[in-house]
C-alpha positions, -999 to 999 in steps of 0.1 A, spaced: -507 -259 -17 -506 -220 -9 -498 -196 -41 -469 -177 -37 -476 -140 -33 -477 -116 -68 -457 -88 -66 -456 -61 -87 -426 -34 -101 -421 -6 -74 -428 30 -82 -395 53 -78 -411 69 -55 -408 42 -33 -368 41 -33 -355 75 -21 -320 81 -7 -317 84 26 -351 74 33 -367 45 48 -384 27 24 -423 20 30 -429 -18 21 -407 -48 19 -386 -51 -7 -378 -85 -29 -362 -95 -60 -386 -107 -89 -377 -144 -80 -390 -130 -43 -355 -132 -26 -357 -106 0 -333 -71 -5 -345 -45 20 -370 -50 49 -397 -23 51 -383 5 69 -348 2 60 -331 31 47 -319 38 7 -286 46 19 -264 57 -17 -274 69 -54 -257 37 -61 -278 12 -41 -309 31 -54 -300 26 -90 -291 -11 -84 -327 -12 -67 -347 4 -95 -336 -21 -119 -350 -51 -96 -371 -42 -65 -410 -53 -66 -431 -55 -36 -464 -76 -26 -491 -63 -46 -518 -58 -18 -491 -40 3 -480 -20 -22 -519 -11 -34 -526 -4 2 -497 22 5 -505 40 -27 -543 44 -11 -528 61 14 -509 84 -6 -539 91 -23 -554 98 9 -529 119 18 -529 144 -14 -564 146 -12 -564 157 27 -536 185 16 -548 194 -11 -581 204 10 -554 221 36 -541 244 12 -577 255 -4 -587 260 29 -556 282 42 -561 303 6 -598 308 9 -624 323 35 -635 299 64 -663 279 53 -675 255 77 -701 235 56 -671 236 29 -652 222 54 -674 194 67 -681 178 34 -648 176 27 -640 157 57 -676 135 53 -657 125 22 -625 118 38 -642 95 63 -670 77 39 -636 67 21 -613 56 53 -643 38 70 -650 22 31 -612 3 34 -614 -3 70 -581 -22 86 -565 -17 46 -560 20 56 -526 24 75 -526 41 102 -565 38 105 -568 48 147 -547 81 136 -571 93 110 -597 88 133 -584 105 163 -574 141 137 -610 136 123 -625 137 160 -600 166 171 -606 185 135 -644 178 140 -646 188 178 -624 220 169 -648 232 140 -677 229 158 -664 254 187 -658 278 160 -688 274 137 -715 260 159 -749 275 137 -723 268 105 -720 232 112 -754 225 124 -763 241 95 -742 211 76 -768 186 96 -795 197 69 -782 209 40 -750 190 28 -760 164 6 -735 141 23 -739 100 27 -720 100 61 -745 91 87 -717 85 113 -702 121 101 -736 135 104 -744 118 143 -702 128 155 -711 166 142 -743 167 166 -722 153 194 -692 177 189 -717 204 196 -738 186 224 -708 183 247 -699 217 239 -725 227 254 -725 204 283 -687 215 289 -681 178 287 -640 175 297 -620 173 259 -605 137 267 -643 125 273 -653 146 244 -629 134 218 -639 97 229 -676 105 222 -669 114 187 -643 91 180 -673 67 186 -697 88 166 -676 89 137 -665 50 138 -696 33 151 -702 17 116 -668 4 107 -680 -34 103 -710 -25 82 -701 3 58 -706 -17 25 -737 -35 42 -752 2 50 -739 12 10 -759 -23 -1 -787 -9 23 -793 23 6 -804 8 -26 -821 -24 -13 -858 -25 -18 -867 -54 1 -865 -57 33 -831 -74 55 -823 -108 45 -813 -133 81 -777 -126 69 -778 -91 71 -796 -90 101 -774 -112 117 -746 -89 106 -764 -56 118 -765 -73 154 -729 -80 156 -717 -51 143 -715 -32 177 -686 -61 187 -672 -63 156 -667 -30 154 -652 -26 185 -624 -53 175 -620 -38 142 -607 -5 161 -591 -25 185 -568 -43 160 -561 -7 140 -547 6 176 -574 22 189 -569 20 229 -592 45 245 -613 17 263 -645 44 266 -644 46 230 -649 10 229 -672 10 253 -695 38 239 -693 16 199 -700 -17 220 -732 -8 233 -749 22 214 -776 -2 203 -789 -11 240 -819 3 251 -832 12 284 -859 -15 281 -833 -41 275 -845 -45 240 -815 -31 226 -782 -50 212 -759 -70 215 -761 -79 249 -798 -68 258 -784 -44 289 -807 -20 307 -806 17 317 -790 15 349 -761 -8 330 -760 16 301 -730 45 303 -748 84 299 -725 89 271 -737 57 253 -775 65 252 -767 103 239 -748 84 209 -780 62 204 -803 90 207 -788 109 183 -782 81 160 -822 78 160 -829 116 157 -800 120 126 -820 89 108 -855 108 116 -837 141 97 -829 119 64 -860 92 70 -882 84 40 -910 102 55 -893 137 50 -901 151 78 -890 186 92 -865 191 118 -891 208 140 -913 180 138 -885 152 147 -878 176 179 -913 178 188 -914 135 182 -885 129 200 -903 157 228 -936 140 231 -916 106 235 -923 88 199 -890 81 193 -890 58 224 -879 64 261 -852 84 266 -835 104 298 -853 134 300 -821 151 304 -811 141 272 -845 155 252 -836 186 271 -800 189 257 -809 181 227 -835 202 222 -815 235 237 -792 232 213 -808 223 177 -834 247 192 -874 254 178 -855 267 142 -824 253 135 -798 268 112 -800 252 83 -838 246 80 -865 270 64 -895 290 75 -920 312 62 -921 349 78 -947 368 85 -936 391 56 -949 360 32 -913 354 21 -892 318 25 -859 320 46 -834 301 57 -821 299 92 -787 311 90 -779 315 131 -797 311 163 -807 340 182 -813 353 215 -846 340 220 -859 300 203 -883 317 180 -866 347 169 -836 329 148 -821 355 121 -831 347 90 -818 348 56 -849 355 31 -847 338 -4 -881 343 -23 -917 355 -22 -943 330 -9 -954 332 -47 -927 347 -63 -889 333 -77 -858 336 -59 -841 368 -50 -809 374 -71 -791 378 -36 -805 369 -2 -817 391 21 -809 393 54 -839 393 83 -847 404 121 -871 379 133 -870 400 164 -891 426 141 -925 417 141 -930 424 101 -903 394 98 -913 372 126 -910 331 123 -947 322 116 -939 283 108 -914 256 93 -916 248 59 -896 220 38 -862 224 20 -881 224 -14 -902 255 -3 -871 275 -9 -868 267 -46 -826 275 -51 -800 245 -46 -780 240 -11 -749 248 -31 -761 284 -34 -765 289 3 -733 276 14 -716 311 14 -738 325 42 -717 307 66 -687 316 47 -660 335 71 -630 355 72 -622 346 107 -591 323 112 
């Protein structure tokens, strides 16, 4: 025999006059009183309400997650309007936002919505801060993979001049790709030993599942599906779920794929710099991919990508802060001697000059100061 379902008090919040109310409302012996969506119509109704309305616990929990989700999104609207442009500022905020949506799945209302502003607010930050967000790729300490991969995208089909419907489908994808594994990935992350057969089994079907998660919170762009559906196939046919090959596989499916490879290379184990990942994924050790792709991919993260560090011929560290004219002549932001500590303030470089030219890469840690303090070099007054 099925347990009737608890209910809890409603917040006064919930009962406003002359507005609809948000969940179903029932007596506490769990007669019915107002359907959700019904309107509080007098000060007198909502007074006779106070005394006895309750609602289902899980439906009320899951609206009061999204009114938490809701103040935390303004709240971030109004520190932005107050304060200078930052775009890395501005991209960890909205990494969080999305670990946390993608975390509750279908128990966020609304869930296609927040995806499609999250695409549209990625895709319209990267047009305006392309060297600021792919800056973000390296330095913000953020667990979003999927935020991570959509951000590269945004600014690959910018530069391909890829049509906005298309575009906003790609990164829709990008950023919602993992919906049906987020706590496996979370259990991942800690895991020492390898997959157990349950886990695996889940990683395969995650593609499909994924897919139908989306398709029950309302998502109805059928590319969008398409491009979360087969991300995992391969060229070779060794990919997953279905096993398809290249001439089965959409273009816009295998740049998602690739790029979900390279941004796991970027934050892999091995630690390896973002100039040696491009020159992998260029000599083809990253596996088979359209050579048209490599090519994109590599125009626009470039030989020095914002966000990463070299050593200049005037034996100081820098940071990349923008891409210039030329692959090997980025402009720089220098933050210490070779064998000296950090400047009190950075100091800004011509790699054009040849007493500051690039002379290699160098790792993060090189640079001895914190990403935190680099932030503001990206840090705009532009609207």
């Amino acid at each position: 025999m099925s347990q009737p379902p608890s209910r809890i008090k409603l917040p006064g919040r919930f009962l406003r006059v002359g507005e609809q109310v948000p969940v179903d409302v029932y007596a506490k012996n769990g007669f019915l009183l107002l359907k959700k969506g019904h309107y509080v119509l007098t000060p007198e109704q909502r007074e006779r309400l106070m005394d006895v309305a309750h609602g289902d616990v899980e439906e009320v929990a899951v609206r009061l997650e999204r009114e938490r989700l809701d103040r935390a999104a303004q709240r971030e609207r109004e520190a932005a309007a107050s304060s200078p442009k930052n775009p890395l500022v501005e991209a960890g905020f909205m990494a969080g936002r999305l670990e946390a949506v993608l975390l509750h799945g279908l128990a966020v209302p609304g869930l296609a919505g927040r995806l499609e502003d999250m695409a549209e607010e990625l895709i319209q930050l990267t047009q305006r801060f392309r060297d600021g967000m792919l800056a973000s790729l390296f330095l913000l300490p953020v667990k979003s993979h999927s935020f991570r991969v959509a951000t590269l995208l945004a600014l690959l089909g910018r530069r391909q001049g890829m049509e906005p419907a298309r575009l906003k489908s790609l990164v829709g994808a990008g950023l919602s790709m993992n919906v049906a594994i987020s706590q496996l990935l979370s259990q991942l992350a800690s895991q020492r030993q390898p997959m157990s057969l349950p886990q695996q089994e889940e990683m395969v079907a995650h593609p499909v599942l994924g897919s139908a998660i989306l398709r029950e919170a309302g998502v109805t762009d059928e590319h969008w599906h398409l491009l979360v559906q087969t991300h995992h196939e391969q060229d070779d046919g060794q990919g997953y779920p279905a096993g398809l090959h290249a001439d089965e596989i959409h273009p816009d499916a295998r740049l998602l794929g690739l790029v979900d490879l390279l941004c796991e290379q970027f934050y892999s184990d091995a630690a390896l710099l973002p100039s040696q990942v491009m020159a992998s994924l260029f000599r083809g050790e990253l596996g088979q991919f359209p050579p048209a792709l490599v090519s994109l991919l590599i125009k626009e993260m470039g030989i020095y990508p914002p966000g990463s560090f070299v050593r200049l011929a005037s034996h100081e560290i820098g940071v990349v802060t923008h891409s210039g004219e030329k692959a090997n002549q980025p402009r720089v932001a220098a933050l210490r001697k070779v064998d000296g500590p950090p400047y009190a303030d950075v100091l800004l470089r011509d790699s054009r000059q040849p007493a500051y030219r690039v002379v290699e890469p160098v790792a993060a840690a090189t640079a001895a100061v914190k990403p935190a303090y680099l932030t503001r070099l990206w840090t705009s007054r532009l609207g």
